[in-house]
C-alpha positions in Angstrom: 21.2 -15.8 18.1 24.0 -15.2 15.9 23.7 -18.7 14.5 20.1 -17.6 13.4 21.3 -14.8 11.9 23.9 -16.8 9.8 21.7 -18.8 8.8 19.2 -16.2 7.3 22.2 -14.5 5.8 23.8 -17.9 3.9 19.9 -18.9 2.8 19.9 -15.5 1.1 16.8 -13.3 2.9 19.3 -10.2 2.1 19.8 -11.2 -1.5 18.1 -10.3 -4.7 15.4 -7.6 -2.8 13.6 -10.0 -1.7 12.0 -7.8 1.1 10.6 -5.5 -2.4 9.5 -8.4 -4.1 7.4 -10.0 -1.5 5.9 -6.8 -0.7 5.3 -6.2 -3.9 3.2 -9.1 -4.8 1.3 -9.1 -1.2 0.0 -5.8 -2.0 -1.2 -6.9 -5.4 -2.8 -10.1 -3.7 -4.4 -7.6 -1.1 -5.9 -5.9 -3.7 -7.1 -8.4 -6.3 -8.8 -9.7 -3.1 -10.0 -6.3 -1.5 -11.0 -5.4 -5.3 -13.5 -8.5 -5.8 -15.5 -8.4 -3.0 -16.5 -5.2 -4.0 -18.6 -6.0 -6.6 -21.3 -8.2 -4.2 -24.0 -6.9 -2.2 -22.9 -7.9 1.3 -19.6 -5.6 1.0 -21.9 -2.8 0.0 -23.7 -2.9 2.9 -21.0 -3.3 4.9 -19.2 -0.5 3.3 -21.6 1.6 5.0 -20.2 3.0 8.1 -17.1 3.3 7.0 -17.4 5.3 3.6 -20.7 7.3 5.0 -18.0 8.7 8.0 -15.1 8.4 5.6 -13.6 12.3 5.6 -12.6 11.7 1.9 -15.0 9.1 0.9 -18.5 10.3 2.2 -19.0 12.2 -1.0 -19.4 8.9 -2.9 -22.7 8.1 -1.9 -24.4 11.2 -3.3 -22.4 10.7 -6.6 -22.8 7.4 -7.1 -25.0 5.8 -4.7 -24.7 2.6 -2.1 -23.5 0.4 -4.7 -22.1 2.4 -7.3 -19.7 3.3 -4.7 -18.2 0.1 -3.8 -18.1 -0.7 -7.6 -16.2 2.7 -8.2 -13.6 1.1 -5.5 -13.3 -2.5 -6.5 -12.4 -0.7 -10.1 -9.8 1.6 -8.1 -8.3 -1.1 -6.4 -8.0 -3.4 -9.3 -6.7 -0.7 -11.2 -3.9 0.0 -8.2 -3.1 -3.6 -8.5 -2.5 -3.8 -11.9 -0.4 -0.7 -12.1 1.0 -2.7 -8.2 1.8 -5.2 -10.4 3.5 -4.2 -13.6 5.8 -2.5 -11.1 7.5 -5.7 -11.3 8.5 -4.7 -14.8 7.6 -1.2 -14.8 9.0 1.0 -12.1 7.5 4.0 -13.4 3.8 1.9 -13.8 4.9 1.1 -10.1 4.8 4.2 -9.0 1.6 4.9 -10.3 0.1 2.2 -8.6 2.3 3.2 -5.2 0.1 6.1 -5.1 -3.1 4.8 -5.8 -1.8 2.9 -3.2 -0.9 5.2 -0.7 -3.9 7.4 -1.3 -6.2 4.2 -0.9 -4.8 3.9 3.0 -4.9 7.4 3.9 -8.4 8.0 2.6 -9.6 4.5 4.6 -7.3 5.4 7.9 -8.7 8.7 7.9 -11.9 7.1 8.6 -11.2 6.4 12.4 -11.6 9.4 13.9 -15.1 10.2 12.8 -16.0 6.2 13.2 -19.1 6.0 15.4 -18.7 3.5 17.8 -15.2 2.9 17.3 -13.8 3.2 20.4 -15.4 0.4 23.3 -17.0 2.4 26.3 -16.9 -0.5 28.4 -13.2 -0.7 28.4 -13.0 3.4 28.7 -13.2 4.8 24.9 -10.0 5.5 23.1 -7.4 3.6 22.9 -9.5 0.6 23.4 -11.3 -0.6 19.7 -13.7 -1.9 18.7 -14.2 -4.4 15.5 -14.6 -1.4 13.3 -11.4 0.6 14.3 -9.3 -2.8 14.8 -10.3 -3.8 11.1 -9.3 0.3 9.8 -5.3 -0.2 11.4 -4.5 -2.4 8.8 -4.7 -0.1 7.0 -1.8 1.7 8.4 0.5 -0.9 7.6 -0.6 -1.2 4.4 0.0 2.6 3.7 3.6 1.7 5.3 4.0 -1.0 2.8 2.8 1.0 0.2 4.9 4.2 0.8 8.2 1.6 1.0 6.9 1.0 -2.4 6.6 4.3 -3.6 10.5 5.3 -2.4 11.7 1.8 -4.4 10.1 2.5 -7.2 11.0 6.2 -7.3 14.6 5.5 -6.3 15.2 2.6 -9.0 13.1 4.6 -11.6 15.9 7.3 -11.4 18.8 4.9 -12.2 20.1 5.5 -15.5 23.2 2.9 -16.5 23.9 -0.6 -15.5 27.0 0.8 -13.3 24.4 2.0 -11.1 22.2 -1.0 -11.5 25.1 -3.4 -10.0 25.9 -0.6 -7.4 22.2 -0.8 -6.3 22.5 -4.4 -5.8 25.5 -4.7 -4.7 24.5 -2.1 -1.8 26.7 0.4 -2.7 24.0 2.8 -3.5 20.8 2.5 -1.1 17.4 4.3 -0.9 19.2 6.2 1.7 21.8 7.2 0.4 20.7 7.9 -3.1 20.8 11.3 -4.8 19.2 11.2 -8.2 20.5 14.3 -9.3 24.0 13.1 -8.8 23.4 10.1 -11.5 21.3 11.5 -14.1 22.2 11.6 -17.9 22.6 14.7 -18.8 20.0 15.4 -21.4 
């Protein structure tokens, strides 16, 4: 085992954030994929269940109707992964698109409670899914994914200096152990 784990260190996996950058671009992937199906009629039908039970989504349907809703979300999401991706420039566009991000998973997760037919009676209800709870704990992940995001993008959008630029690199300074106020300019 330690063998493996010289060999991940010397290929560099724990150089160059490599961890934020992959991340990064999955989530704008996921969402230039989850954004385009939106605009057809099969994922508006499909959308159904899941928005008309969504505790921050049902109101969609009496504002914009079946498919008006799923276009308001393809936009959403598209717009999430653009912000998503000028993050890789941008930390403060990051951000932006973090929360999108993180407020895209929360409103969808929240959805399983209130799914009908989500848990299978044949296997005794909760915690056994079904298809339509299984395909909803992505979503968890995702919101993970999203919130690591978020703190990157917050924490690197505070650095002021290129002393503290090399220091974040160079692991001296960490999301953990950051404290913005103890870096700022003052202004």
């Amino acid at each position: 085992m330690n063998r493996l784990i010289n060999l991940l260190a010397k290929i560099g996996i724990l150089k160059n954030d490599l961890d934020y950058h992959l991340i990064r671009a999955s989530m704008v992937i996921i969402f230039l994929f989850f954004g385009y199906q939106k605009w057809f009629q099969y994922e508006a039908q499909a959308l159904i269940p899941y928005i008309s039970h969504g505790r921050l989504l049902f109101w969609m349907y009496p504002v914009f109707g079946i498919r008006g809703a799923t276009y308001f979300l393809g936009a959403a999401e598209w717009l999430f992964g653009a912000f998503l991706f000028a993050g890789f420039r941008s930390k403060k566009l990051g951000i932006v698109g973090a929360l999108g991000s993180c407020f895209t998973f929360i409103a969808t997760f929240t959805i399983i409670p209130s799914m009908p037919d989500g848990w299978a009676p044949s296997a005794g209800g909760f915690p056994a899914m079904t298809e339509k709870v299984a395909f909803l704990m992505k979503d968890l992940v995702l919101f993970a994914a999203s919130f690591y995001l978020l703190k990157q993008d917050v924490v690197r959008a505070s650095l002021s200096g290129t002393h503290l630029q090399s220091s974040w690199q160079s692991g001296e300074i960490s999301a953990e152990n950051f404290e913005p106020a103890k870096y700022r300019k003052n202004a």
